[in-house]
N, CA, C and O atoms as CSV, one atom per row, in Angstrom:
chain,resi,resn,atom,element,x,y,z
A,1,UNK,N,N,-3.180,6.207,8.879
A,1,UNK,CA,C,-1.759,6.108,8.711
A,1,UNK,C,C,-1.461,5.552,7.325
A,1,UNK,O,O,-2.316,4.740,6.970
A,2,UNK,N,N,-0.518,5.756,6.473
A,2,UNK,CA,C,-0.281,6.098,5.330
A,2,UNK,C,C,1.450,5.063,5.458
A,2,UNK,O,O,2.499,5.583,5.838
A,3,UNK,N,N,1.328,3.759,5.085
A,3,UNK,CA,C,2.720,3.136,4.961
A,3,UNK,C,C,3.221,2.835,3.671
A,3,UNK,O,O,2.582,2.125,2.894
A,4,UNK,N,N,4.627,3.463,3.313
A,4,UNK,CA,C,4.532,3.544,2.052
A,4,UNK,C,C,5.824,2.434,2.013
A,4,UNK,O,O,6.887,2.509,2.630
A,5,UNK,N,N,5.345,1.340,1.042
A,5,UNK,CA,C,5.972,0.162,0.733
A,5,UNK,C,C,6.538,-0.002,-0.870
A,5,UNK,O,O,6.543,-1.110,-1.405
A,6,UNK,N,N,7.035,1.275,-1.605
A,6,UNK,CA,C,6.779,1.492,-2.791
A,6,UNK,C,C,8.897,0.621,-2.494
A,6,UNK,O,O,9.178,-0.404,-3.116
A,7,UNK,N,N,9.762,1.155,-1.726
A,7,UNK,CA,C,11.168,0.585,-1.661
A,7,UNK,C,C,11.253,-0.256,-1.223
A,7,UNK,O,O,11.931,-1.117,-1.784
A,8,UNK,N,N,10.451,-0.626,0.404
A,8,UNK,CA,C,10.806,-2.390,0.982
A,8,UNK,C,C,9.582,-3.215,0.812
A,8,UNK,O,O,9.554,-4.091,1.676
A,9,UNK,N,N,8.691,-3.249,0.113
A,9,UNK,CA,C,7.412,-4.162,0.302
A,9,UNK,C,C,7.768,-5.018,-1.372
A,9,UNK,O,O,8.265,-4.736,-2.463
A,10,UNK,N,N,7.137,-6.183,-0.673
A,10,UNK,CA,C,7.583,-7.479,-1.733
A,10,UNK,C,C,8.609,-8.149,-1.433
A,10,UNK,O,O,9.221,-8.606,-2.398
A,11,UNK,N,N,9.109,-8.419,-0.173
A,11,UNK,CA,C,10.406,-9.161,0.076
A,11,UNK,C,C,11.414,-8.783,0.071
A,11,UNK,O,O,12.417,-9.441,0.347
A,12,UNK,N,N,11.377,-7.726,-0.219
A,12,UNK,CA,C,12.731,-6.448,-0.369
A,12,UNK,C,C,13.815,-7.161,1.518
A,12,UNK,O,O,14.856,-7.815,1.585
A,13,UNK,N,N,13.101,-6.730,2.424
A,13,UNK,CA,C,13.639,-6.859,3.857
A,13,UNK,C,C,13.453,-8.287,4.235
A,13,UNK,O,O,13.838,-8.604,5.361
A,14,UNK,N,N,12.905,-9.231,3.445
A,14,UNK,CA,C,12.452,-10.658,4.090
A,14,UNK,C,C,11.126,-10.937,4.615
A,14,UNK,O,O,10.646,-11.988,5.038
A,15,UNK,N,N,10.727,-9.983,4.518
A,15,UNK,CA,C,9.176,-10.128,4.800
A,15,UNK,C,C,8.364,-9.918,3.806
A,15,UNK,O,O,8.843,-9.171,2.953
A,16,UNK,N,N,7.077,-10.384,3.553
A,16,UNK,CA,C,6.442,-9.706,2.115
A,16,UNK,C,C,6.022,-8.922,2.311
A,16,UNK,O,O,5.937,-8.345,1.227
A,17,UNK,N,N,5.503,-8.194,3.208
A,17,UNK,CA,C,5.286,-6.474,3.562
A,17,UNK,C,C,6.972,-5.763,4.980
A,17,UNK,O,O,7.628,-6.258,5.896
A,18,UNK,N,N,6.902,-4.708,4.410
A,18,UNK,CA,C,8.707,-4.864,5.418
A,18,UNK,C,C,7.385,-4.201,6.800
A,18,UNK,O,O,7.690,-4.988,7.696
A,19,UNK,N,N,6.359,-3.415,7.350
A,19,UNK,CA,C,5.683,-3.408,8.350
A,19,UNK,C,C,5.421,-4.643,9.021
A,19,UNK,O,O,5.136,-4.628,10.218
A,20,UNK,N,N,5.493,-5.776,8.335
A,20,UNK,CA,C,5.342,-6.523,9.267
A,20,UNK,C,C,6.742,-7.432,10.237
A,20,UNK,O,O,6.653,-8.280,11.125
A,21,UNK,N,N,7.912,-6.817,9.609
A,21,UNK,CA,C,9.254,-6.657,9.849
A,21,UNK,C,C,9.462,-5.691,11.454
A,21,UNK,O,O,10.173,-6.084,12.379
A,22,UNK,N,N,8.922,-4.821,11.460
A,22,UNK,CA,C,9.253,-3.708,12.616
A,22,UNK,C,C,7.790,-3.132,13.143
A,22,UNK,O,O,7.339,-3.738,14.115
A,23,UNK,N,N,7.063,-2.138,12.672
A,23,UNK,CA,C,6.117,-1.638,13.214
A,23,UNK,C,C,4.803,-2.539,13.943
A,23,UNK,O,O,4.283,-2.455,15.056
A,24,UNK,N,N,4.543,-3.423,12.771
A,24,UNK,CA,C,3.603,-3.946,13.135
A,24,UNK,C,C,3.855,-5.298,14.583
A,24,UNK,O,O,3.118,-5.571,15.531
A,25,UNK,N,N,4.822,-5.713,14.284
A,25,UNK,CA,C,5.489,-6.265,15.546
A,25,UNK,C,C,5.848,-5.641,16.921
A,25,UNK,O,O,5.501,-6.184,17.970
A,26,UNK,N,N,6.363,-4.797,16.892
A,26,UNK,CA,C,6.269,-4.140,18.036
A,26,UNK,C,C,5.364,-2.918,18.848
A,26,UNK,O,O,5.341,-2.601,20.037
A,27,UNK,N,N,4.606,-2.364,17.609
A,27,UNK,CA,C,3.543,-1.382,18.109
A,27,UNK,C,C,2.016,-2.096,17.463
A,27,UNK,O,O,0.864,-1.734,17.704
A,28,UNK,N,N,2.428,-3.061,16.701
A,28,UNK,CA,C,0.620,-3.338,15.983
A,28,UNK,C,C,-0.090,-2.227,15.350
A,28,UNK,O,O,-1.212,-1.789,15.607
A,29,UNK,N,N,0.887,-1.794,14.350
A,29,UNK,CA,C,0.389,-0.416,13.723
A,29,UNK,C,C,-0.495,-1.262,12.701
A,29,UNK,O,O,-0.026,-2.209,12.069
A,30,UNK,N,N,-1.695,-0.874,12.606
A,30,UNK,CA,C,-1.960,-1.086,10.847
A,30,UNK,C,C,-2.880,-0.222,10.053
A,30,UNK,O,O,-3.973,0.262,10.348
A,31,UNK,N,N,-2.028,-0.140,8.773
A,31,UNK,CA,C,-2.194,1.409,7.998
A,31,UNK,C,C,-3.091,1.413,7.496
A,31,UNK,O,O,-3.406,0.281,7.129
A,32,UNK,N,N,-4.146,2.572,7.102
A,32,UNK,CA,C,-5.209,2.807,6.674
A,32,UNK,C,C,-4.874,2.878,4.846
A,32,UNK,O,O,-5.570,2.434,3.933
A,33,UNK,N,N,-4.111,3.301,4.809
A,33,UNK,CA,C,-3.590,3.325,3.058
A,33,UNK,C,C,-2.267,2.216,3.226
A,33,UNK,O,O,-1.659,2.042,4.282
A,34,UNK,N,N,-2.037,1.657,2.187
A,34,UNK,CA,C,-0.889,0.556,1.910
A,34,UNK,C,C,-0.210,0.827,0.682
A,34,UNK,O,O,-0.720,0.142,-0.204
A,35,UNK,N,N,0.753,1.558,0.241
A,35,UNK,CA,C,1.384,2.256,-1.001
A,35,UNK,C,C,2.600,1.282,-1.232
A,35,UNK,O,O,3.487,0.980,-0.433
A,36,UNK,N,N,2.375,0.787,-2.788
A,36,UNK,CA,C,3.360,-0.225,-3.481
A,36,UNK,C,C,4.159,-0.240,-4.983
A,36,UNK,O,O,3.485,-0.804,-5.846
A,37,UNK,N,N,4.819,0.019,-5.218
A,37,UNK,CA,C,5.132,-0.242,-6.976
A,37,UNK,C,C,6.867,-0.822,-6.887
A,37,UNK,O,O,7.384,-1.233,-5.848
A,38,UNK,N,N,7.286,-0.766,-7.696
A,38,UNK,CA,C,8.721,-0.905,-8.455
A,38,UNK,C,C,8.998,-2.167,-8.782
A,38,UNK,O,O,9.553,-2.524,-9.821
A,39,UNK,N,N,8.461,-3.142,-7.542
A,39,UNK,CA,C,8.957,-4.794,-7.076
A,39,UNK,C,C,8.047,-5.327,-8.000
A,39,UNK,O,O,8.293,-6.334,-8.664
A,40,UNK,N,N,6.353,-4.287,-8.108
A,40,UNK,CA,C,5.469,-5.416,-8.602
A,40,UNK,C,C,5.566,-5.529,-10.521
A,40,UNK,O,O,4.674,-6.000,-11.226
A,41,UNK,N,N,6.863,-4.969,-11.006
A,41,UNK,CA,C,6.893,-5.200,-12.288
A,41,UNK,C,C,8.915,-5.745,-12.735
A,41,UNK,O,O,9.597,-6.032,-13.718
A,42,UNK,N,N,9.083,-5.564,-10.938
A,42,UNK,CA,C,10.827,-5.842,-11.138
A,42,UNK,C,C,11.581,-4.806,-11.987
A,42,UNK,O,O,12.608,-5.016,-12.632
A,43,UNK,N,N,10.941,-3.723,-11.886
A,43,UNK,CA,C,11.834,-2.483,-12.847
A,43,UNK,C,C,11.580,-1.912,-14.042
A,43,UNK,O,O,11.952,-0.841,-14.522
A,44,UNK,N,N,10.419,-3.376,-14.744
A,44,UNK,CA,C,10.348,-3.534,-16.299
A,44,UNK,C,C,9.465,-2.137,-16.648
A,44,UNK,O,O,9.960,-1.233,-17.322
A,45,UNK,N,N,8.303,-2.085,-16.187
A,45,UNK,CA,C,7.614,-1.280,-16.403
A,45,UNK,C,C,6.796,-0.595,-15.391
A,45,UNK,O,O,6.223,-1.247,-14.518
A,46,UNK,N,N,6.683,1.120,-15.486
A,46,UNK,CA,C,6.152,1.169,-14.036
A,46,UNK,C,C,4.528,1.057,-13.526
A,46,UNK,O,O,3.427,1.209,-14.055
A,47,UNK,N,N,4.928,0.781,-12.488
A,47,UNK,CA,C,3.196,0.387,-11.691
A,47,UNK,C,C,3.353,0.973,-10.497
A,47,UNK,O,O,4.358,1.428,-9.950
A,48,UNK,N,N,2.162,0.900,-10.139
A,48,UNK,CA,C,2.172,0.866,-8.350
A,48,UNK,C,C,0.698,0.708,-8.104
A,48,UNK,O,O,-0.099,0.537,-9.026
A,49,UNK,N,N,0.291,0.779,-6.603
A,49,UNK,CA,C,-0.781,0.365,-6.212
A,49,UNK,C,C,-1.304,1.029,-5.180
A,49,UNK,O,O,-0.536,0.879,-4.231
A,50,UNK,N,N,-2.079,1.586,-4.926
A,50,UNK,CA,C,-2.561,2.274,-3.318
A,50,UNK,C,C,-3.952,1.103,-2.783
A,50,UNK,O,O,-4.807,0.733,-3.588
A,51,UNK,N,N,-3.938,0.562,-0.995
A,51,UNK,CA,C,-4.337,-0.076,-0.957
A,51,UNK,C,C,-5.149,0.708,0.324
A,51,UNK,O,O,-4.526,1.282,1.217
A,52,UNK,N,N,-6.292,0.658,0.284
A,52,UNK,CA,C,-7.341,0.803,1.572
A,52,UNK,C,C,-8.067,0.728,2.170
A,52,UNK,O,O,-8.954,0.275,1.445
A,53,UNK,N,N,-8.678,0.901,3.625
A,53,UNK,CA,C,-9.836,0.503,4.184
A,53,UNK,C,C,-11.132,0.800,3.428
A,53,UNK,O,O,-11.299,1.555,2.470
A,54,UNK,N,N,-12.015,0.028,4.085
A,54,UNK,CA,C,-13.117,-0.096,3.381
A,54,UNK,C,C,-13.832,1.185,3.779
A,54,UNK,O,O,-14.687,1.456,2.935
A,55,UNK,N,N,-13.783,2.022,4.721
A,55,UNK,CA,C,-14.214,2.926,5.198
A,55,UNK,C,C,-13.744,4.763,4.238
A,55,UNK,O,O,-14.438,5.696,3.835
A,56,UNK,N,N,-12.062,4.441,4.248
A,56,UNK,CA,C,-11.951,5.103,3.038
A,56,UNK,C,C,-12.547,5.151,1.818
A,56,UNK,O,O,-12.947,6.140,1.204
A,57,UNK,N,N,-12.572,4.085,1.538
A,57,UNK,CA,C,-12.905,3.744,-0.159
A,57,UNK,C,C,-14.317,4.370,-0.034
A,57,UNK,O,O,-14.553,4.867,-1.135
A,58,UNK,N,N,-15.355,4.572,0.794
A,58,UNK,CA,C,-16.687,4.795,0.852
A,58,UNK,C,C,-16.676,6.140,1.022
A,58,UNK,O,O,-17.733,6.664,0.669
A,59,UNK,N,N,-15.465,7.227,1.635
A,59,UNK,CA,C,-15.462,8.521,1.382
A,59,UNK,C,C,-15.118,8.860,-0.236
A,59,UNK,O,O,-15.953,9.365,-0.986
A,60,UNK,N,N,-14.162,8.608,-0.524
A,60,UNK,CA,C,-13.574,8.771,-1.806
A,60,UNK,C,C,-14.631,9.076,-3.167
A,60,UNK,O,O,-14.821,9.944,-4.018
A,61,UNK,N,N,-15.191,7.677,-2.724
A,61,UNK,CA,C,-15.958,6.858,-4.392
A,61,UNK,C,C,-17.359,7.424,-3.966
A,61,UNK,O,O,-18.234,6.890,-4.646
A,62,UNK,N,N,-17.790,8.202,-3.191
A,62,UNK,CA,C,-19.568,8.567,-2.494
A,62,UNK,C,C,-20.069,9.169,-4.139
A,62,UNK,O,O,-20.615,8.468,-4.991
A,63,UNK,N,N,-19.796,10.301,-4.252
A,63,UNK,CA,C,-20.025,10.813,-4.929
A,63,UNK,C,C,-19.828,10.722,-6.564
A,63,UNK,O,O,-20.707,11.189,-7.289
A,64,UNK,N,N,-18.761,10.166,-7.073
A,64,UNK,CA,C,-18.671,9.780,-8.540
A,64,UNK,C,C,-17.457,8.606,-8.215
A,64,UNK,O,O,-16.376,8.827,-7.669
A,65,UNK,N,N,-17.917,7.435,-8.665
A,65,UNK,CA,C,-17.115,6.022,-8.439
A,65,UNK,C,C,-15.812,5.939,-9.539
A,65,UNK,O,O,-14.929,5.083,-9.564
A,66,UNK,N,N,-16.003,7.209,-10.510
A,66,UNK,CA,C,-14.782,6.853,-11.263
A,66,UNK,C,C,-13.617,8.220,-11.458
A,66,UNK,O,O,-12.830,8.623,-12.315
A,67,UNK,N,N,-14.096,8.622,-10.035
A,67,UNK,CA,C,-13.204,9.578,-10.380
A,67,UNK,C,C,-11.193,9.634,-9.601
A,67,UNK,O,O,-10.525,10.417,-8.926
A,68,UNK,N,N,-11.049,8.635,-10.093
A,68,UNK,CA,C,-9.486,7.978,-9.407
A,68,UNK,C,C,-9.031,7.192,-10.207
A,68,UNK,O,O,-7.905,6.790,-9.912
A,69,UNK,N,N,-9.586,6.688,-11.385
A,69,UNK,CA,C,-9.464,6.196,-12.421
A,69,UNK,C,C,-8.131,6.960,-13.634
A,69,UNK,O,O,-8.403,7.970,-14.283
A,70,UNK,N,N,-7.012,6.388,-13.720
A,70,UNK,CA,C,-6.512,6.578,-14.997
A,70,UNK,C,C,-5.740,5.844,-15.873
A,70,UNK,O,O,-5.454,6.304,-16.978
């Protein structure tokens, strides 16, 4: 599952992730990817972040470790 926190994550909703606001409270979802930017530079400059299991990261990176790199 794929939660994308790029509009409410960082305190946006009062929570520092907004999943832990609704989903994760009432269903105990938790996402295999964690997707973030806008909050973590306040507008100035853009960023973002993709965040994931350790199990992913070991499909991805098997074969050449730098190819996600830019």
């Amino acid at each position: 599952m794929i939660i994308d926190e790029v509009q409410t994550g960082l305190g946006r909703t009062g929570h520092f992730w907004a999943i832990y606001g609704g989903l994760y409270e009432q269903e105990k979802v938790i996402p295999d990817f964690l997707v973030l930017g806008k909050g973590m530079s306040a507008g100035i400059y853009p960023i973002s972040t993709c965040s994931y299991k350790p199990f992913i990261e070991k499909a991805i990176f098997k074969d050449d470790p730098f190819i996600h790199i830019s």
